[in-house]
N, C-alpha and C positions, 0 to 999 in steps of 0.2 A: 637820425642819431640814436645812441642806446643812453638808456638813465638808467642807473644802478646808484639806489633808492636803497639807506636801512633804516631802522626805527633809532640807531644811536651811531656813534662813532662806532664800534665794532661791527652794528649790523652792515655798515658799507665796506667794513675788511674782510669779511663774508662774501659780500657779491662781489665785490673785485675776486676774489679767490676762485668763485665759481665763475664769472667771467673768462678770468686766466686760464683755467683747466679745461676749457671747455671750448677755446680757442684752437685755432691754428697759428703753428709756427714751420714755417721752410723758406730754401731758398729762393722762392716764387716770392715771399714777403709772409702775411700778416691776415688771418681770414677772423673776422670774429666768430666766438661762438653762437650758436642760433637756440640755445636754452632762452625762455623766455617765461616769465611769470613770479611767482611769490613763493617764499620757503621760509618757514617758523620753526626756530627749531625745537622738539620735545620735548628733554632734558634743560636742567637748569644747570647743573656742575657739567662739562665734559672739559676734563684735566686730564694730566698728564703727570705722573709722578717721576722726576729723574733722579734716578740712584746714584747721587755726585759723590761716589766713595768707590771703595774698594781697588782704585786709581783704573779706571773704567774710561769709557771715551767721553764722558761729561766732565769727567774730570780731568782728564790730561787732554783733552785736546784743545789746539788753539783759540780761547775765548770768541775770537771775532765769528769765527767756523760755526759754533753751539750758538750763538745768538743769532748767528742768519739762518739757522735751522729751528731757531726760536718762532720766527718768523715765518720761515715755511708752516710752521706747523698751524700759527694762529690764521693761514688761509683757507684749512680744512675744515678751522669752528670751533678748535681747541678756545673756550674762554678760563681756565684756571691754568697756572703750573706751582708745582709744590716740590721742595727741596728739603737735605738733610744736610744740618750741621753736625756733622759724625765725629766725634770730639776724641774719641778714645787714642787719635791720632798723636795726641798733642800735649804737651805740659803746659797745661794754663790756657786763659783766656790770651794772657799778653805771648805769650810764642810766638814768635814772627812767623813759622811757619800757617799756624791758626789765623793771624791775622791777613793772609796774604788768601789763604783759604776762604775766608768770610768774605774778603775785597774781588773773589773770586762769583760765589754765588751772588752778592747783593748786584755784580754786573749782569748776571744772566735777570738776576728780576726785576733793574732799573729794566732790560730791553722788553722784557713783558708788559711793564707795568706801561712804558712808553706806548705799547701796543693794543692799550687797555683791559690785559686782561688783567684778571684777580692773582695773585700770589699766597702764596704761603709756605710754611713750614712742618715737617716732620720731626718730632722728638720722641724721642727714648725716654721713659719716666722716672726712670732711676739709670743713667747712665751718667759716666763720667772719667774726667783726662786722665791720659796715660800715669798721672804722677800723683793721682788721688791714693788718701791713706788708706793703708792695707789695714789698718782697724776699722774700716768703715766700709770696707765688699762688701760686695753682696756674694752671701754663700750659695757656693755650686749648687745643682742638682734640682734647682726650680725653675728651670728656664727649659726654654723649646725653640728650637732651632737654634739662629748662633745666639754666644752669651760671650761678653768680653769681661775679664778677672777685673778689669775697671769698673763695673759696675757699682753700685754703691744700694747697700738696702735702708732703706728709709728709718728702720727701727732700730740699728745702732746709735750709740751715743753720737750724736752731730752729725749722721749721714742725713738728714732731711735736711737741716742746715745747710750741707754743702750742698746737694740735691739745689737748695732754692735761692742759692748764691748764684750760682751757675748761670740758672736759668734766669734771674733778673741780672745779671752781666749782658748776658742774651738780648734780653729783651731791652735794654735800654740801647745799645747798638743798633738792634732793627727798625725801632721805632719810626725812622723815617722812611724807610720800605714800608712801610703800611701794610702790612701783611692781612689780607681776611682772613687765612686761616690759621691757627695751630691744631697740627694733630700729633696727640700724645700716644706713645706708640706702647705695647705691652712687653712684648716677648718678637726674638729674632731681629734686634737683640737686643735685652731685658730680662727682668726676673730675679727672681732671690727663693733661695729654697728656705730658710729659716723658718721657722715653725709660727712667726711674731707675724709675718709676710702672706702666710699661704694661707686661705687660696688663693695666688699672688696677682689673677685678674680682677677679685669680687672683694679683695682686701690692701695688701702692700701696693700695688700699683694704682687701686683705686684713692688709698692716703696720697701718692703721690701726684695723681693728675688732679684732685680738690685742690690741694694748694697751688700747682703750676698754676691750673685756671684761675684762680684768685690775684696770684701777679699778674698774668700776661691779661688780664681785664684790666687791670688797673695802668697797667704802661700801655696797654695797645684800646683805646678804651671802642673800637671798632671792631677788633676780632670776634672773629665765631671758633667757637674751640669745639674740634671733633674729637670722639674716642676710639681707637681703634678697639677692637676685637680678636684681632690676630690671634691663632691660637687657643682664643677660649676653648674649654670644654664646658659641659653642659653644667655644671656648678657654678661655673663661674661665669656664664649666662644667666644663669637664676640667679645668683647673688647681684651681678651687676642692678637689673628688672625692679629686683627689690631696692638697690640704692636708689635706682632714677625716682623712686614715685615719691622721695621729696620733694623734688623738682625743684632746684635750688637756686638752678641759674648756671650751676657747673659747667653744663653738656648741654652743647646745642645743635649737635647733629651727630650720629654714630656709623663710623665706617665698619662695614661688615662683607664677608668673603669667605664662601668656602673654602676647606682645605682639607684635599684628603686625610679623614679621621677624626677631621674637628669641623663636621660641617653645620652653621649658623641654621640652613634652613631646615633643620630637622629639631630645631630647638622654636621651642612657643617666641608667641612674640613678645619684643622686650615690653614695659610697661610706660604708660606716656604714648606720647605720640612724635616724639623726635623722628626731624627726615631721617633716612640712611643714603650711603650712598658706597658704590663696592672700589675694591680696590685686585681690581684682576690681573690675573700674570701673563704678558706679552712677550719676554724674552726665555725664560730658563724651562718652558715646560718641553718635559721631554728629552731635554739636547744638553750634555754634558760633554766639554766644558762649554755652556752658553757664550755667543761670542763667535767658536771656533768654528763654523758652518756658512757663514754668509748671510747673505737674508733667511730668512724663517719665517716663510707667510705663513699662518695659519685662520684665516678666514672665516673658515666652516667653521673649527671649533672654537673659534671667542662666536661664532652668531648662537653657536647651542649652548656654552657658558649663559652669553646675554638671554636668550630666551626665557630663560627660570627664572631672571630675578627683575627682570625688565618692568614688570608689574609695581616691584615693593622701592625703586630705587629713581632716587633724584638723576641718576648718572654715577661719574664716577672719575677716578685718578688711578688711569694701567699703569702697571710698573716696569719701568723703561731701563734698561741697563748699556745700550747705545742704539746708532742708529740701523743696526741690523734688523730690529721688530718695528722697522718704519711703516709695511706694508699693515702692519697689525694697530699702529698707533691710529694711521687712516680707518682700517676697519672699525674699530672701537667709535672713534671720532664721529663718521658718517652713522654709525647705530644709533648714539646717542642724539645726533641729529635728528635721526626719522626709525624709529625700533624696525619700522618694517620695509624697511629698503631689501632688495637682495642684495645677498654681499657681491656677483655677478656686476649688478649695475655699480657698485662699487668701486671695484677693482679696473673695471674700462675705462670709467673716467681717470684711477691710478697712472693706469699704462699710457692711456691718450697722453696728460699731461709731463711727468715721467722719461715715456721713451718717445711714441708720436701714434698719430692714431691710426697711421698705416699696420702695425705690428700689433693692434691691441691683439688680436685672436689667440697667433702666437704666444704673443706671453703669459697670456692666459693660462692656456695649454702648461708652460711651464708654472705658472702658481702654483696650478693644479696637482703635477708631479711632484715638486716643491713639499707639498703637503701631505701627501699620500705615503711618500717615502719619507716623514716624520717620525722616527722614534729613537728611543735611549740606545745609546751605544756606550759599549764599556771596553776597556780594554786590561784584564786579570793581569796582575803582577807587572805594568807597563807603567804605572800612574805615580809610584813610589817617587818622594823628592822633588815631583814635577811641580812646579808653582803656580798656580791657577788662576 
């Protein structure tokens, strides 16, 4: 017989996964696989960050569909997934379409949480609903990347107020999701350019994740609160260095990623010894409109991504926009696993289980292509009114 043996409930959804994959399936019947031995994995986060907005395929698509794919994924050795309540949608907490929204993710992360993996949340540190007062924006022109005119800057009259209304509405709803994480998000989208605000990493937005994390510990009294990084520039990496070294309890772990022009690893290290852990891009590099291409392996370059920072990082949470960068969610996944896997052995196990293990070579071959013929495409004066 086979015994597939883990150290918890999750280490044996692991071996069955690897089991599974590693098997045969035809119409002869049922061959098991002939992997045999012990596997520990590296990393201590390997998540998955799914981008439930922009009305994208985690969000429109049929619940039951994204939770069985919830699932596939926790056999690869995904143990986190983290989600965004994207508010800008909606007038209010009570809007039925927000609360149909919210009954929407807490089902993706009961099937997680049933799965044992960890959960959490992504938030915006000064965001807010479509019908937040226009005396309390956050003023244009300090944000990076998107910024929605709902935003709210913390130093007008009652914008932190709303700000931490908001978010303890929030937080009293999820309490029974049990969420390990929050991560309070900077910029894309966030920010406020006011003068009260900036420099709106290492000042406005740092006023505002001190007090989120001061609620969401007191209602969630389990959570670990991450800080994103997003977008920093080298000011606002220095100013952050110098808030940690009160060490206050704030920040318990900080996510960090390069980005072209604003890249973390060229900056000293922060101050403290807080894990990190990245938050790399699986779906939009490259390929406009993301989505419009099919699958998008790209292999090679998340293993040279991972290479650089594989050193300084717990793991991490790719960001997922559907399931086109599946190939890529596996590659992430199995890194995190084992740093030094080839992505090669990788992808054959992919394909064996996938298509069947008669075709692995072939498909390979097409990965391959897949990836090599990888770049931006644009089309001048064709894109005008197109909805994206």
């Amino acid at each position: 017989g086979i015994q597939i043996i883990g150290n918890d409930e999750r280490g044996v959804l692991y071996g069955v996964g690897k089991f599974l994959r590693t098997s045969g399936y035809n119409n002869r019947g049922f061959t098991p696989g002939k992997w045999r031995g012990t596997s520990v994995p590296e990393k201590s986060v390997r998540g998955i960050y799914l981008a439930t907005h922009f009305y994208n395929y985690y969000q429109t698509a049929p619940a039951a569909e994204v939770e069985r794919y919830l699932e596939d994924l926790a056999l690869w050795g995904v143990n986190s997934i983290m989600v965004w309540y994207d508010m800008h949608h909606f007038d209010g907490f009570g809007d039925p379409e927000a609360v149909a929204y919210r009954d929407r993710l807490k089902r993706f992360l009961q099937t997680a949480s049933n799965l044992d993996l960890k959960v959490g949340f992504i938030m915006v540190g000064n965001e807010g609903y479509a019908n937040s007062p226009t005396c309390m924006q956050a003023v244009p022109g300090g944000s990076r990347g998107g910024f929605y005119l709902t935003d709210i800057c913390p130093n007008k009259p009652a914008g932190m107020e709303y700000i931490l209304k908001n978010k303890n509405d929030f937080f009293e709803w999820c309490r029974d999701i049990k969420p390990e994480f929050i991560c309070i998000w900077p910029y894309d989208q966030g920010g406020c350019g006011c003068s009260a605000c900036q420099p709106w990493g290492s000042n406005g937005f740092w006023k505002c994740a001190e007090s989120i994390s001061k609620i969401a510990k007191e209602k969630l009294p389990e959570v670990k609160i991450m800080l994103s990084t997003w977008f920093f520039d080298s000011t606002e990496w220095q100013g952050l260095s110098k808030l940690l070294v009160a060490d206050t309890g704030i920040v318990d772990m900080i996510m960090a990623e390069d980005i072209p022009g604003y890249e973390n690893s060229k900056f000293p290290p922060l101050t403290g010894k807080l894990p990190t852990v990245g938050f790399p891009e699986i779906s939009m590099y490259n390929t406009f409109p993301w989505g419009g291409f099919g699958a998008t392996p790209l292999p090679c370059h998340l293993a040279g991504q991972w290479e650089k920072v594989r050193d300084i990082r717990l793991g991490g949470f790719p960001y997922s926009e559907g399931i086109f960068d599946d190939i890529n969610k596996v590659t992430y996944t199995q890194l995190y696993w084992n740093s030094a896997i080839p992505t090669e052995e990788i992808l054959k196990e992919y394909i064996a289980w996938e298509y069947s293990p008669e075709v692995v070579d072939d498909v390979l071959k097409v990965f391959t292509t897949l990836e090599k013929n990888h770049h931006m495409r644009w089309w001048p004066g064709k894109l005008e009114g197109v909805k994206l």
